[in-house]
Backbone of each chain as ProteinMPNN parsed JSONL, in Angstrom:
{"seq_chain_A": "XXXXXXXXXXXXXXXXXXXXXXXXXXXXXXXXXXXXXXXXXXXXXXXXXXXXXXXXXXXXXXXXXXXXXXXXXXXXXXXXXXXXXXXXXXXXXXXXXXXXXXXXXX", "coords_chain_A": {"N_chain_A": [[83.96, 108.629, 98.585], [87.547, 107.57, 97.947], [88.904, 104.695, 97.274], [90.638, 102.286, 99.143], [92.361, 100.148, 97.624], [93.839, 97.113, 97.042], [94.462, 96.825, 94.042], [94.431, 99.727, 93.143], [97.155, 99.959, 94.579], [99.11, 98.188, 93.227], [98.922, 99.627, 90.816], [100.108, 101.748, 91.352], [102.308, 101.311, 92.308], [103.575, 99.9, 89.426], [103.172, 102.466, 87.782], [104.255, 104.372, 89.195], [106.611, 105.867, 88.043], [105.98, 107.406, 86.167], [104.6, 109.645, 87.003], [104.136, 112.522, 88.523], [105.8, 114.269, 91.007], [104.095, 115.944, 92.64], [101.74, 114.637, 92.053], [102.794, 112.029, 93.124], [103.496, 112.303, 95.703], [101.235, 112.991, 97.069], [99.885, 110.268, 96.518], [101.64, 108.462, 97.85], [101.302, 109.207, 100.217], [98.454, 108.79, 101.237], [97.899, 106.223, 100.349], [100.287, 104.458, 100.462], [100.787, 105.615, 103.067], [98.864, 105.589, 104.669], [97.883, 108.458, 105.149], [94.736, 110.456, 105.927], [92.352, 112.723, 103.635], [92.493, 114.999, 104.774], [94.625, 115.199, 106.665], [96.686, 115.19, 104.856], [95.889, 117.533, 103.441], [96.297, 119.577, 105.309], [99.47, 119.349, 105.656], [100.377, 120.017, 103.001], [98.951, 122.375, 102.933], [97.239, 122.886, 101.029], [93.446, 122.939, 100.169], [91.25, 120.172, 100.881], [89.651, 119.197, 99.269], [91.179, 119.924, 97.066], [92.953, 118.421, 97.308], [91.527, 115.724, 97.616], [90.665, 116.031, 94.509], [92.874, 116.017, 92.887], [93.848, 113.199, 93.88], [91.994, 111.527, 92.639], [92.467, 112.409, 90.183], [94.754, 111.284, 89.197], [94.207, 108.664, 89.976], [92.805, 107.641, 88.046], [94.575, 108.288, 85.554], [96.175, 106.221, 86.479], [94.318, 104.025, 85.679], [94.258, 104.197, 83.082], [96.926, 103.933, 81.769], [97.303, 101.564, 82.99], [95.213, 100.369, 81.098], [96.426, 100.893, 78.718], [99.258, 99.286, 78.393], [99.151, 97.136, 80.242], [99.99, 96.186, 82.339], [99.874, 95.441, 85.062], [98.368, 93.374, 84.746], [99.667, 91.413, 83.327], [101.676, 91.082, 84.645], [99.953, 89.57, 87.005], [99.35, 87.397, 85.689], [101.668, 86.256, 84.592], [102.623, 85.751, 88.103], [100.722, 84.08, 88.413], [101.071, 81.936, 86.591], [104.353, 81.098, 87.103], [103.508, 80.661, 90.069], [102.347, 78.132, 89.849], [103.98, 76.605, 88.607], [106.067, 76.805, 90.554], [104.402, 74.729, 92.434], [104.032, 72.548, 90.659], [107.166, 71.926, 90.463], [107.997, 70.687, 93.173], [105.992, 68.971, 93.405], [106.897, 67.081, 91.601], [109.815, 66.869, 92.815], [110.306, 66.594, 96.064], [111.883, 67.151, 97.282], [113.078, 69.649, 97.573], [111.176, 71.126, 98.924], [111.794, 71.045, 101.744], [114.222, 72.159, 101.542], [113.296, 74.165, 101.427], [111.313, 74.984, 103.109], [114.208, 74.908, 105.537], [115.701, 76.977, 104.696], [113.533, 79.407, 105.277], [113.931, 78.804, 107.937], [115.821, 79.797, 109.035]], "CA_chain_A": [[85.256, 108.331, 99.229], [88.489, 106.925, 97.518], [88.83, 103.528, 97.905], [92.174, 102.353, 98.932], [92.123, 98.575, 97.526], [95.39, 96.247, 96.693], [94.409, 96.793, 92.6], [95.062, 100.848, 93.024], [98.475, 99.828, 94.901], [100.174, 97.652, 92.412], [98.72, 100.502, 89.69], [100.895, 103.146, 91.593], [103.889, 100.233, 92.103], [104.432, 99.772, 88.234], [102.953, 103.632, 87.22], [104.749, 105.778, 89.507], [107.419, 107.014, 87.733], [105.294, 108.009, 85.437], [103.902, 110.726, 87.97], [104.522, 114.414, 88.66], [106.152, 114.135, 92.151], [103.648, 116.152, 93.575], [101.061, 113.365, 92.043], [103.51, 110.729, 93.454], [103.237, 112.683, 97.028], [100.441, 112.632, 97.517], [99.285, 108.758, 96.078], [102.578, 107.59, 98.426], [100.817, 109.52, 101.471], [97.418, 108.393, 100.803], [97.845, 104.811, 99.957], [101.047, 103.997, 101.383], [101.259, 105.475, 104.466], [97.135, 106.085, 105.086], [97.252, 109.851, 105.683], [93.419, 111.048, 105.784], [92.751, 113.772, 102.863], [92.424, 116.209, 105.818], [95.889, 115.266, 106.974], [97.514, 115.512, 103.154], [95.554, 119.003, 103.082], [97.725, 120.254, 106.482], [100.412, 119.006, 105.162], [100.411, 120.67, 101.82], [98.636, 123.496, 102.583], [95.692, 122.974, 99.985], [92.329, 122.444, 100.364], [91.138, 119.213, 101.09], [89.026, 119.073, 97.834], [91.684, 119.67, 95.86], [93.52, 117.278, 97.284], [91.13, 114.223, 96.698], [90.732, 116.048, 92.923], [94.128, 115.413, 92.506], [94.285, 111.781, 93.886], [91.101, 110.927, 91.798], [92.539, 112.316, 88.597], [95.756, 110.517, 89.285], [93.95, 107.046, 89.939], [91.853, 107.955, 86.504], [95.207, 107.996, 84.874], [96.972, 105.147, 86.478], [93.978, 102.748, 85.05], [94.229, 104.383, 81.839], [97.726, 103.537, 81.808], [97.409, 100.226, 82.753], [94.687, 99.965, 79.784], [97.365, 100.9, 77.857], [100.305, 99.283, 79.124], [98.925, 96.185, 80.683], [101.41, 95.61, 83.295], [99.645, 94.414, 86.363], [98.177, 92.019, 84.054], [100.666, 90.307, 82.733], [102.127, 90.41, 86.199], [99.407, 88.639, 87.757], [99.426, 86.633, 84.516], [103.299, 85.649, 85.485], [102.655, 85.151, 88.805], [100.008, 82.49, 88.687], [102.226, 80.59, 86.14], [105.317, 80.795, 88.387], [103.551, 79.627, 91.543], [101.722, 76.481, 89.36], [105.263, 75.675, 88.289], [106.881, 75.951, 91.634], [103.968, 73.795, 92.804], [104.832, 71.81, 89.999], [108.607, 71.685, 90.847], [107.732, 70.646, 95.053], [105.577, 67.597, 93.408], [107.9, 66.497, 91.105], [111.109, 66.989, 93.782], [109.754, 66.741, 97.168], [113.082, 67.103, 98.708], [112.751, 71.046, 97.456], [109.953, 71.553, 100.097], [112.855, 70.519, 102.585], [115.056, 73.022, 101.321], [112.319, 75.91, 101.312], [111.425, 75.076, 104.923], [114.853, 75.07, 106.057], [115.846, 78.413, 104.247], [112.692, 79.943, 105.946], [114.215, 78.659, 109.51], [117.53, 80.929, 108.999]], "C_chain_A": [[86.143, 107.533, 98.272], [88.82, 105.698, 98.186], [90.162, 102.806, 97.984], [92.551, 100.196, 99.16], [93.977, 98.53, 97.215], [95.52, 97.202, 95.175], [95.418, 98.7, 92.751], [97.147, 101.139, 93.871], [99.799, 99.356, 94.105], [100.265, 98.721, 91.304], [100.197, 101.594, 90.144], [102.272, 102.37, 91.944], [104.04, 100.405, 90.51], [104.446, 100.665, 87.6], [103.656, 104.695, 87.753], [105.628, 106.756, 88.764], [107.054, 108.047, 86.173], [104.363, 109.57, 85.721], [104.424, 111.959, 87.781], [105.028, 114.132, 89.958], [105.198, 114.757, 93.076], [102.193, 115.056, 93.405], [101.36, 111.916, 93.537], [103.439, 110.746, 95.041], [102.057, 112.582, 98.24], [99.565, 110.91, 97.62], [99.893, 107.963, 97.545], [101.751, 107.698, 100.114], [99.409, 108.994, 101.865], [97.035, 106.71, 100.841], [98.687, 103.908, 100.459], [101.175, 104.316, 102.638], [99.942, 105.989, 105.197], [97.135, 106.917, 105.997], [95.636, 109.571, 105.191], [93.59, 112.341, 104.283], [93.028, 114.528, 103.856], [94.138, 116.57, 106.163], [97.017, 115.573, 106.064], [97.28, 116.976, 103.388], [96.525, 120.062, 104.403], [98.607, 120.406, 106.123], [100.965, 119.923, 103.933], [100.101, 121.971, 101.749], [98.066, 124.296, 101.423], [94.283, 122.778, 100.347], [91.754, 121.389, 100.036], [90.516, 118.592, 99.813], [89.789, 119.72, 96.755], [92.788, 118.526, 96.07], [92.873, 115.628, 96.783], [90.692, 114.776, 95.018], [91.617, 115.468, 92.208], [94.411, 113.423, 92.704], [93.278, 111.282, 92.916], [91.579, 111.291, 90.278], [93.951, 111.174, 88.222], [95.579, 108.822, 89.188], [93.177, 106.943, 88.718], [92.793, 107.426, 85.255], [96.005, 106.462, 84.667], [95.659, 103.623, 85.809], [94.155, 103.237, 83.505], [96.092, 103.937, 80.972], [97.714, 101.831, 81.61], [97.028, 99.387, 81.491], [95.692, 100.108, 78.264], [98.282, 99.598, 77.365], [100.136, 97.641, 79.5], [99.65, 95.367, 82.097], [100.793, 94.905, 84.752], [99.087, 93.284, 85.427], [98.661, 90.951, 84.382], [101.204, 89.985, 84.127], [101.603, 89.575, 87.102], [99.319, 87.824, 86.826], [100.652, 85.323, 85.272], [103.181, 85.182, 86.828], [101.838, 83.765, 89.006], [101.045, 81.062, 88.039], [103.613, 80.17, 86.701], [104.681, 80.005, 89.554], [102.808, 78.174, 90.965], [103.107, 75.904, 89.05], [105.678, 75.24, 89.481], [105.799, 74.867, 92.241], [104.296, 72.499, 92.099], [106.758, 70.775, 90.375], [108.726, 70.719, 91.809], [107.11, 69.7, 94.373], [106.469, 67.001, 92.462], [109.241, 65.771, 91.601], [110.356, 67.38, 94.992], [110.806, 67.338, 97.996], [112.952, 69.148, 98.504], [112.315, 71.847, 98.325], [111.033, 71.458, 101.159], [113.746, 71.645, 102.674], [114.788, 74.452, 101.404], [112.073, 75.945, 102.837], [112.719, 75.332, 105.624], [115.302, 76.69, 106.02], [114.957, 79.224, 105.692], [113.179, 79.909, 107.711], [115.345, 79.928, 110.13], [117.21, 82.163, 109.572]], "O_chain_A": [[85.494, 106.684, 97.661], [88.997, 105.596, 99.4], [90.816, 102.703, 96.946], [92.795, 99.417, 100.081], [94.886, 99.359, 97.181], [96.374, 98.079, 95.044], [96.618, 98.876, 92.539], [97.969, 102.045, 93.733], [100.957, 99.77, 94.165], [101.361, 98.902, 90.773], [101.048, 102.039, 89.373], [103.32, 102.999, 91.795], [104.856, 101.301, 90.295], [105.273, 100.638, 86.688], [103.791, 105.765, 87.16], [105.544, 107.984, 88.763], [107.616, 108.918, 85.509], [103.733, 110.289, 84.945], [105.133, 112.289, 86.83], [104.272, 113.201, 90.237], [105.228, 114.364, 94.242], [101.608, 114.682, 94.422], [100.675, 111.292, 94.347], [103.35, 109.712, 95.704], [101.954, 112.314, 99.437], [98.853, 110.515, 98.544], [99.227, 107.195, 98.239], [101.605, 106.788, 100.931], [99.315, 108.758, 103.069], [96.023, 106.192, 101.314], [98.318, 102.806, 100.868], [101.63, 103.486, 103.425], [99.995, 106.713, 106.191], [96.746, 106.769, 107.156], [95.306, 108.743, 104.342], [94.691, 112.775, 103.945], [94.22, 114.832, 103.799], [94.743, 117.633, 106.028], [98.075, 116.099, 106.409], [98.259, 117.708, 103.535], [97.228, 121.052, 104.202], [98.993, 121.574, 106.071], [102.042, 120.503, 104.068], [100.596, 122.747, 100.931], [98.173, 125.443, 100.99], [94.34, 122.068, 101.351], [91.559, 121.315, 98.823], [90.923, 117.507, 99.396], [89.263, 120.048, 95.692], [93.348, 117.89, 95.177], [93.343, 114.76, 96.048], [90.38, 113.86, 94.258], [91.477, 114.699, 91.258], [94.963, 112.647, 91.924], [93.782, 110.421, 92.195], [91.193, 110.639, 89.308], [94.064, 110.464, 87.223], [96.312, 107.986, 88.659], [92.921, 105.771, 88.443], [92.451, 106.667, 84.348], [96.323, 105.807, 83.674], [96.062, 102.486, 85.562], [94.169, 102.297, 82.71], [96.248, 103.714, 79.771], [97.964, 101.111, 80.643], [97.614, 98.461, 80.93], [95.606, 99.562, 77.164], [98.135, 99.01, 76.294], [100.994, 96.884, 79.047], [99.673, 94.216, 82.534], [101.314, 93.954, 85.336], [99.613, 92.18, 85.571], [98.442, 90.016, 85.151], [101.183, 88.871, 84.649], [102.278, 88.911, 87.888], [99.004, 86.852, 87.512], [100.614, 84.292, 85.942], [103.651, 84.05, 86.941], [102.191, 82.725, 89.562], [101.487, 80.001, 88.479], [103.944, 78.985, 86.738], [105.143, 78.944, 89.975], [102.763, 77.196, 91.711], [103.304, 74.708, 89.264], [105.785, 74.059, 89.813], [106.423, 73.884, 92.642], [104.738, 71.517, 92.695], [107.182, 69.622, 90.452], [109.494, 69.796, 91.538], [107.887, 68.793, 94.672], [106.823, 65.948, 92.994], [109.72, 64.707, 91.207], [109.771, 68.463, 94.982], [110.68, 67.878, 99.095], [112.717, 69.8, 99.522], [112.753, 72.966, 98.594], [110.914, 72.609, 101.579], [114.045, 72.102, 103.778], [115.494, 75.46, 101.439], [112.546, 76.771, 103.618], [112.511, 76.121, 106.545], [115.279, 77.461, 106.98], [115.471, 79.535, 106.766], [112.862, 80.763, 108.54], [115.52, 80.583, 111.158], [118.069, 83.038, 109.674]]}, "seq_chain_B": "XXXXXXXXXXXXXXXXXXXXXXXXXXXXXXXXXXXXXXXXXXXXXXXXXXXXXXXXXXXXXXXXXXXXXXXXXXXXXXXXXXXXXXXXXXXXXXXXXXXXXXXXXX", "coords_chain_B": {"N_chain_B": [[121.43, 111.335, 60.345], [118.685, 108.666, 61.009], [118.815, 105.934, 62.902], [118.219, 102.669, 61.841], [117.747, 100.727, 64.206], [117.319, 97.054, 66.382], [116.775, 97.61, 68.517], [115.198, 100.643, 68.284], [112.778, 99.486, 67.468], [111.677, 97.796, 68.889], [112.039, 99.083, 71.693], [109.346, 100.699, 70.35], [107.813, 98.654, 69.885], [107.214, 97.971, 72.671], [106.186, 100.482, 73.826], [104.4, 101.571, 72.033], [101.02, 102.333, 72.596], [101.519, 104.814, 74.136], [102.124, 106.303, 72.264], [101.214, 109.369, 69.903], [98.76, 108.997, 67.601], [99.737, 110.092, 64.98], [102.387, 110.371, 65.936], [102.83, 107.86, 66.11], [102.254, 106.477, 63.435], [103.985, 107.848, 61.703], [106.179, 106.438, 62.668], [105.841, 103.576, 62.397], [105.621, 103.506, 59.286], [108.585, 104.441, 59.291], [110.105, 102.733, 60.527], [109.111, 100.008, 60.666], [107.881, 99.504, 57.777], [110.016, 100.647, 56.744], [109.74, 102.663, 54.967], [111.278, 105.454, 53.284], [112.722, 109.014, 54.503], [111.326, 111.273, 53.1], [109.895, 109.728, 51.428], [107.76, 109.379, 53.619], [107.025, 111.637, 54.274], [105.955, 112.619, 51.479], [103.477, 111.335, 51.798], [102.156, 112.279, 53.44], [102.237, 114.819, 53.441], [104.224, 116.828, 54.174], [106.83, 118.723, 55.163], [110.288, 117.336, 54.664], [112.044, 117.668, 56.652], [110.182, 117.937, 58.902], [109.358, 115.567, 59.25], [111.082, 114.321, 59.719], [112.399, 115.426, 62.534], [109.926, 114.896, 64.133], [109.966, 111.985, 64.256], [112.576, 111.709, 65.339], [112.212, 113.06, 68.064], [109.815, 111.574, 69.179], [111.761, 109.396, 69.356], [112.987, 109.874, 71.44], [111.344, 110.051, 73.447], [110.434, 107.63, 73.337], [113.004, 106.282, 74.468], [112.731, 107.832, 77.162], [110.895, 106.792, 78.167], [111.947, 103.79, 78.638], [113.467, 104.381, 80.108], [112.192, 105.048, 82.469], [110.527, 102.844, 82.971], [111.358, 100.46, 82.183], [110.638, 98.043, 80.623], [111.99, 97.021, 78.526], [114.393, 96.477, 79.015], [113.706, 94.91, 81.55], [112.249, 92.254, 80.074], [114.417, 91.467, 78.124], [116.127, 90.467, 80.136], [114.083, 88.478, 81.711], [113.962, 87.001, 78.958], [116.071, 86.355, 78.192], [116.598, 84.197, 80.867], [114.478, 82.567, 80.248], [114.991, 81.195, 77.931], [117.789, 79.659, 78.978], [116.27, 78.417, 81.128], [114.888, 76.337, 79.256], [116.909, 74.964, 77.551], [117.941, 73.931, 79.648], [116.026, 72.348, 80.55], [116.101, 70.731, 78.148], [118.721, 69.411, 78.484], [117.562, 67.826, 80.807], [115.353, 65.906, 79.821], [115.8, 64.609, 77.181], [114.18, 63.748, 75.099], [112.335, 66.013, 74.806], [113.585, 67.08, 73.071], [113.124, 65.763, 70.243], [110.577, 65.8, 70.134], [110.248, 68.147, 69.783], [111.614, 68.945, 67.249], [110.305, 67.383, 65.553], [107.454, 68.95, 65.637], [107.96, 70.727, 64.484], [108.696, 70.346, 61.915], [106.187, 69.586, 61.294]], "CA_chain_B": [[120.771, 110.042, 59.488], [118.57, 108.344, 62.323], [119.441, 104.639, 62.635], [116.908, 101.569, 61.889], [117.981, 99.331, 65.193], [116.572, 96.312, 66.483], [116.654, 98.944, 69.55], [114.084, 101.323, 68.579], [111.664, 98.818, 67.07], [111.516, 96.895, 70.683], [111.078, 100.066, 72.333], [108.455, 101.17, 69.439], [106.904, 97.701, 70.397], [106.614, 98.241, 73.919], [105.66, 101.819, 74.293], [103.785, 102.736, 70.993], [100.29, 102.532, 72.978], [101.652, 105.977, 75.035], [102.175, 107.347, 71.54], [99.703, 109.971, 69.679], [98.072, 108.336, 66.534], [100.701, 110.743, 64.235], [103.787, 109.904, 66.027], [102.57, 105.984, 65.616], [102.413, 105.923, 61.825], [105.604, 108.04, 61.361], [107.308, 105.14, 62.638], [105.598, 102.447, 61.99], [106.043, 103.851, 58.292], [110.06, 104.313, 59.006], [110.655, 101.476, 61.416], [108.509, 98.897, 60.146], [107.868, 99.214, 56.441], [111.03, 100.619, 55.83], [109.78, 103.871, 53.808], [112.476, 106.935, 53.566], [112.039, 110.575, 55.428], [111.369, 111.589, 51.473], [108.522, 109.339, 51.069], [106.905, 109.61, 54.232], [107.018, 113.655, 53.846], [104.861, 112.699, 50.499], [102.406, 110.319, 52.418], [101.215, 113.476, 54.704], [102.23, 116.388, 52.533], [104.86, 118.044, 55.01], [108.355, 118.746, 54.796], [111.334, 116.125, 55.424], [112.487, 118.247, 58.28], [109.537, 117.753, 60.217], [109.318, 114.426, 59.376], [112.58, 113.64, 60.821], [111.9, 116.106, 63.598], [109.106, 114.433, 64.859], [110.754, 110.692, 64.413], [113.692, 111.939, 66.19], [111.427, 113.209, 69.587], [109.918, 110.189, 69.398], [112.779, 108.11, 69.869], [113.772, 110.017, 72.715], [110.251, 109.944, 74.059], [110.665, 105.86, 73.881], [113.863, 106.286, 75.654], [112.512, 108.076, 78.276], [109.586, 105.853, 78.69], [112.305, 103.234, 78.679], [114.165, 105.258, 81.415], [111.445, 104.941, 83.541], [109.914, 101.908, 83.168], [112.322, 99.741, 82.329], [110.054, 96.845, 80.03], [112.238, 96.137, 77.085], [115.328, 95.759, 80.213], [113.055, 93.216, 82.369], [111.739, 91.713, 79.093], [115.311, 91.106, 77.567], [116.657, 89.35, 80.962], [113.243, 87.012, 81.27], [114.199, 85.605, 77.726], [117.579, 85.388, 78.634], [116.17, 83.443, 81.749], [113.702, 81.398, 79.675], [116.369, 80.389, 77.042], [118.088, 79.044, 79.541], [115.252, 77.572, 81.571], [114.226, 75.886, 78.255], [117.812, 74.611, 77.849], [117.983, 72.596, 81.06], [114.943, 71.0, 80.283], [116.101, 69.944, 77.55], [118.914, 68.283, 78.871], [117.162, 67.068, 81.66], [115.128, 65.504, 78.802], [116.162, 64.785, 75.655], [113.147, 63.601, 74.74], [111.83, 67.276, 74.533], [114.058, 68.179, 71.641], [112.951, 65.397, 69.424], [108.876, 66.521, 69.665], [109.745, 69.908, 68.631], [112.173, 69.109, 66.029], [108.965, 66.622, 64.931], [106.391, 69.682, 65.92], [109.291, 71.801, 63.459], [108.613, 69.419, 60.323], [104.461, 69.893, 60.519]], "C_chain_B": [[119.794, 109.139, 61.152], [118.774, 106.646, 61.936], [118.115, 103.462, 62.553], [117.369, 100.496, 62.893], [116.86, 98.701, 65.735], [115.983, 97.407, 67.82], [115.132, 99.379, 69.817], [112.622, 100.37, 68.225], [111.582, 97.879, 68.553], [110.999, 97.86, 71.33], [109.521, 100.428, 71.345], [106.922, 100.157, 70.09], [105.979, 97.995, 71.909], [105.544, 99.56, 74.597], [104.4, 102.515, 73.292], [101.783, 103.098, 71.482], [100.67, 104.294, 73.951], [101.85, 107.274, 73.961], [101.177, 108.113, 70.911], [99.751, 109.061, 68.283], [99.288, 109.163, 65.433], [102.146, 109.927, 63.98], [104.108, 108.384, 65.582], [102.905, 105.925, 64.127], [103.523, 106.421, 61.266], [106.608, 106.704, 61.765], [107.234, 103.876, 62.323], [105.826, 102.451, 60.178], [108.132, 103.517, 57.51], [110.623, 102.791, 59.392], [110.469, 100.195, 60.79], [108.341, 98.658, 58.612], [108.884, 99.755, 56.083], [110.808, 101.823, 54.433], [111.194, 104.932, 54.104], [111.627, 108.492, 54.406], [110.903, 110.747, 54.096], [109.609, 111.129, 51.779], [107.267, 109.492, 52.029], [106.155, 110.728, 54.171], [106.238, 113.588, 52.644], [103.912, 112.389, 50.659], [101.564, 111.835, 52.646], [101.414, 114.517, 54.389], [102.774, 117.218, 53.668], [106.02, 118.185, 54.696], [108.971, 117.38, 55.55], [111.576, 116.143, 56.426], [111.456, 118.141, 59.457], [109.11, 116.063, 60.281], [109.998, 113.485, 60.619], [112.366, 114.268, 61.875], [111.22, 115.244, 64.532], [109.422, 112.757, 65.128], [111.951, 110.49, 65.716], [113.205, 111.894, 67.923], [110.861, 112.017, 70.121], [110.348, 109.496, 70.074], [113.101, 108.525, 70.97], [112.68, 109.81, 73.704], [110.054, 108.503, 74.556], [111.9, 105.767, 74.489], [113.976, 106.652, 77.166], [111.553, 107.272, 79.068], [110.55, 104.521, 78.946], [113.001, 103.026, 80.281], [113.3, 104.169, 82.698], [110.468, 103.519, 83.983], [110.503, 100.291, 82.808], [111.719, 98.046, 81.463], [110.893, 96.128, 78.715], [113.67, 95.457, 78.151], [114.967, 94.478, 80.725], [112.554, 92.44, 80.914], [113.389, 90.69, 78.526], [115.862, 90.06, 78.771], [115.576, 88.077, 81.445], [113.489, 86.464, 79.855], [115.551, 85.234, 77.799], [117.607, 84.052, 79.558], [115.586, 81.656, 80.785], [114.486, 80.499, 79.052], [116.696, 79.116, 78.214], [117.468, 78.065, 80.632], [114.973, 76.292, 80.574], [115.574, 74.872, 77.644], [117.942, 73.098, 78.657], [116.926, 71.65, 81.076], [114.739, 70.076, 79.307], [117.246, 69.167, 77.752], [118.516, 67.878, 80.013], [116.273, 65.627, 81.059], [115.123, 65.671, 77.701], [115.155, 64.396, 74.739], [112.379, 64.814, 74.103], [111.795, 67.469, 72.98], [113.802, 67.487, 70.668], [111.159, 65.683, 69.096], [109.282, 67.784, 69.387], [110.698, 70.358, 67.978], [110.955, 68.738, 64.892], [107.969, 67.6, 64.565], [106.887, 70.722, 64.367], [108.853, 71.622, 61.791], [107.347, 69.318, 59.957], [104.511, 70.812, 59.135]], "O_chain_B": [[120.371, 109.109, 62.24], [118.864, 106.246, 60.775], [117.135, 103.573, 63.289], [117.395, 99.342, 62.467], [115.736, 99.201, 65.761], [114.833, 97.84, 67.891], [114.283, 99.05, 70.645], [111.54, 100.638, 68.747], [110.713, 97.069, 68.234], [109.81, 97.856, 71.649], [108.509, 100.314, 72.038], [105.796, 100.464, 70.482], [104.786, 98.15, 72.169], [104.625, 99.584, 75.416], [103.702, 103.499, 73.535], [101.201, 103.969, 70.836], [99.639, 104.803, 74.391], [101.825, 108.482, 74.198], [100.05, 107.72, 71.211], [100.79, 108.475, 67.977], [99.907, 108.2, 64.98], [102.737, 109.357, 63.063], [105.072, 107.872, 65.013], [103.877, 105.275, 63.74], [104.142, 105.755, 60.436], [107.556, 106.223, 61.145], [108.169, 103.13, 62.03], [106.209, 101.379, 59.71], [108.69, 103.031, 56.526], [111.319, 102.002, 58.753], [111.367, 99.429, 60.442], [108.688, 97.551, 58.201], [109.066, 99.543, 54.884], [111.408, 101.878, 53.359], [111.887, 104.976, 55.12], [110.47, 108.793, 54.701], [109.745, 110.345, 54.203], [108.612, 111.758, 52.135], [106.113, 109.666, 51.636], [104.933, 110.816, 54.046], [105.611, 114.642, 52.533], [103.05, 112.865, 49.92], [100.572, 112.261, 52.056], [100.812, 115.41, 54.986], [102.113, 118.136, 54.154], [106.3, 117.6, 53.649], [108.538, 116.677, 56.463], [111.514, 115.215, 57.233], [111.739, 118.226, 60.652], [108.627, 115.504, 61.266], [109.796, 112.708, 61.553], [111.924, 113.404, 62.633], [111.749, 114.864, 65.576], [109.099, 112.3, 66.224], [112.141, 109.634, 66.581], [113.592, 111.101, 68.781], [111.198, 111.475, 71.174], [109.886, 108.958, 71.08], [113.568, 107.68, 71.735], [113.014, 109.397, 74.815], [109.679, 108.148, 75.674], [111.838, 104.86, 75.319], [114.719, 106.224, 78.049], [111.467, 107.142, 80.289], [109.882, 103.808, 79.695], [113.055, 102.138, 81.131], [113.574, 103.185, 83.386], [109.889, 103.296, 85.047], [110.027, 99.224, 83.196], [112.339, 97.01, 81.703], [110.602, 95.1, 78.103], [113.97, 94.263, 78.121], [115.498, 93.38, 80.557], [112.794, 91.324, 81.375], [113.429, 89.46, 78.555], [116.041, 88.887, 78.445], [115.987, 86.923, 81.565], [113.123, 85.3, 79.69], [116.073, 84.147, 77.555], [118.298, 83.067, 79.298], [115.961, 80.486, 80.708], [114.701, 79.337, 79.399], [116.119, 78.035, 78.331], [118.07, 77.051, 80.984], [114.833, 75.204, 81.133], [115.126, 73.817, 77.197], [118.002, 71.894, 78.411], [116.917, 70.49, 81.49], [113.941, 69.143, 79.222], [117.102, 68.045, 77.265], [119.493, 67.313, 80.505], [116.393, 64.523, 81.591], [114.61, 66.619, 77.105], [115.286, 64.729, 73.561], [111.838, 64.681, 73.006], [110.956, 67.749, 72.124], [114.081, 68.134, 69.658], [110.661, 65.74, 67.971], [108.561, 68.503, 68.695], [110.965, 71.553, 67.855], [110.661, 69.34, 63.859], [107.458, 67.482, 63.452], [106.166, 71.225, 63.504], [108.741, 72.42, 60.86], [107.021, 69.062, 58.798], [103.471, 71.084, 58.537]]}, "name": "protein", "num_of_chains": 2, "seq": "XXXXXXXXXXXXXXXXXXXXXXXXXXXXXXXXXXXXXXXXXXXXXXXXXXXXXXXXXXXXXXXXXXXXXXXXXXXXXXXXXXXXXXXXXXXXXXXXXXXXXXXXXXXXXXXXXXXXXXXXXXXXXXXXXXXXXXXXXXXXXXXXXXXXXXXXXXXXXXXXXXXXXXXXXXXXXXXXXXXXXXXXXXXXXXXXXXXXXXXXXXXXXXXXXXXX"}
């Protein structure tokens, strides 16, 4: 079975347009909007085993990509150091926290 | 004539993992060391015309990869960001700018 974690989500967030559209169709149906293969294969009017061929060669590429590419990386890279700063920021300037709660009230 | 900009060597940077092992040393040849069509075309024993040929596709190949993925774009406005992050902290402290005029003079 295809395993439909966070990691293969951000892969197909920063790889898509790198896709074939009918790649991209199926990943979006699949992952974003958790069709079944069965339900893709209706849909398409393929057989169900070539549909998970296709999503498995597609998630094959998008890590080979990434190995490339690096991009969720660095992105989770970036994000940790962004949220240690803004924690940073919020102990430094308390009144900040004040200003983030209120926002949030709006 | 194809042009030596800071341009393609940024894209070159970003993308040259998506390129084949060929297309890589043609440019890293033109881009980076600064050889001619001429000389490269003697390196690998082919004609000029496919030299340039294949330089040329290339570039459009890192434009399209540019197209679509957009890393030397988001790249160029985080250092615009940083700059200016880096800026404010230094007048927030001025202190900053005298350790890494000091750090400057190691």
């Amino acid at each position: 079975m295809l395993e439909k974690t966070t990691r293969v989500n951000f892969l197909f967030d920063f790889y898509q347009s790198l896709l074939t559209p009918k790649q991209r169709s199926y990943m979006e149906l699949y992952f974003l909007e958790d069709y079944s293969l069965g339900e893709i294969s209706e849909t398409f009017d393929v057989s169900r085993q070539a549909v998970y061929d296709n999503i498995r060669r597609t998630e094959m590429m998008l890590e080979e990509y990434e190995n490339k590419l690096l991009l969720y990386d660095k992105f989770s890279k970036r994000q940790k150091l962004l949220d240690e700063m803004e924690q940073s920021l919020e102990e430094r300037d308390p009144l900040k926290r004040y200003v983030d709660q209120l926002r949030e009230l709006e």
